[in-house]
matplotlib code that plots the C-alpha trace (Angstrom):
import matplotlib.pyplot as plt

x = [11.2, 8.3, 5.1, 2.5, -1.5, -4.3, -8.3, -10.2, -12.4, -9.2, -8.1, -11.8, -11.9, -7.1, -4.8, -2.9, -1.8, 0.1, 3.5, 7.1, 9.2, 12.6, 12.1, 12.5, 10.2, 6.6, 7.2, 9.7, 7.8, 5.0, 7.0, 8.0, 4.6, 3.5, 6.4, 4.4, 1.2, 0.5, -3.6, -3.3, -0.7, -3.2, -6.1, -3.9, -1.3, -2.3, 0.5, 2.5, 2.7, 0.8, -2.0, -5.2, -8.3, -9.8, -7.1, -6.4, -2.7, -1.6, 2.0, 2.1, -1.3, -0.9, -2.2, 0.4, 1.6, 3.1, 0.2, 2.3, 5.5, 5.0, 8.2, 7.0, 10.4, 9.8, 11.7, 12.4, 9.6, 7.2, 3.3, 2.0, -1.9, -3.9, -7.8, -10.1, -11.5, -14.8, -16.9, -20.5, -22.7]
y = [-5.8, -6.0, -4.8, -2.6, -3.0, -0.9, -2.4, -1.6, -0.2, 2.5, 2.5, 4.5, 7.3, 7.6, 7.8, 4.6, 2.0, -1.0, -0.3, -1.7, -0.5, -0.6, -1.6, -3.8, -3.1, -1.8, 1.6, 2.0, 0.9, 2.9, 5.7, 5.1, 4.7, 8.1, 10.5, 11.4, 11.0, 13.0, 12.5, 8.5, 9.1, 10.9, 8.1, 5.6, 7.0, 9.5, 12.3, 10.1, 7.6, 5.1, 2.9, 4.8, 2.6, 2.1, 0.5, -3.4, -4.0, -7.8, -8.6, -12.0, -13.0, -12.7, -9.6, -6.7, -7.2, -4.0, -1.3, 1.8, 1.2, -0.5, -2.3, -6.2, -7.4, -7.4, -9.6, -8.7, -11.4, -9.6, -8.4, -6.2, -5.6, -2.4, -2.2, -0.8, -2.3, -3.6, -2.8, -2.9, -5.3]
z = [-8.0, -5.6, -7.2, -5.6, -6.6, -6.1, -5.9, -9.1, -6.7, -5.3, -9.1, -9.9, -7.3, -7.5, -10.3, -9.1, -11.8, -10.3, -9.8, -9.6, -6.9, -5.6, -1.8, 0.5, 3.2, 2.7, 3.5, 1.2, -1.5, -0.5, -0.3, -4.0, -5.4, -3.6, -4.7, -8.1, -6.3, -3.3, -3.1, -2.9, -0.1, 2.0, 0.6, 2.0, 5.2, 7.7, 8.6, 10.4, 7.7, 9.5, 7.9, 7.7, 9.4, 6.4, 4.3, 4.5, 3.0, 1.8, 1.4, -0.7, 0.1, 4.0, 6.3, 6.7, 10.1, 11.0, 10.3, 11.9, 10.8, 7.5, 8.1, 6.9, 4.9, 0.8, -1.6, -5.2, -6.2, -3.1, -4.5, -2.0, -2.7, -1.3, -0.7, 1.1, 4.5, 4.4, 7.6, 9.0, 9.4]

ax = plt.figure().add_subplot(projection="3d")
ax.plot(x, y, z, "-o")
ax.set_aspect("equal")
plt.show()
């Protein structure tokens, strides 16, 4: 089953553990890992469940490629990895 991980850095400011999920598209399994958590939804996804600007997402080690619809394929083997964006200069 694909497994979701937070930053240490999300993991000290949200209640979110790494999780397995039932999914196969990165939506779904984001979906999954918000149901019993509503505040890192609205950390993570605006109201429209897109990517908020300031979230990076990695789905086995590669960029997410679709940030509004969060529909990048999983596989049951699939680690998708959630951070913060770093900005500034």
């Amino acid at each position: 089953m694909p497994r979701i991980v937070f930053t240490n850095h999300l993991q000290r400011h949200l209640d979110c553990p790494p999780q397995t999920v039932e999914a196969t598209t990165v939506r779904a399994a984001l979906e999954q890992a918000f149901a019993a958590n509503g505040a890192v939804r609205d950390y993570i996804v605006d109201e429209r469940f897109r990517l908020r600007k300031h979230i990076t997402l990695f789905v086995d080690g590669r960029t997410l490629a679709d940030r509004e619809m969060l529909s990048d394929p999983l596989t049951p083997e699939s680690e998708i990895y959630v951070m913060q964006a770093l900005s500034g200069g």
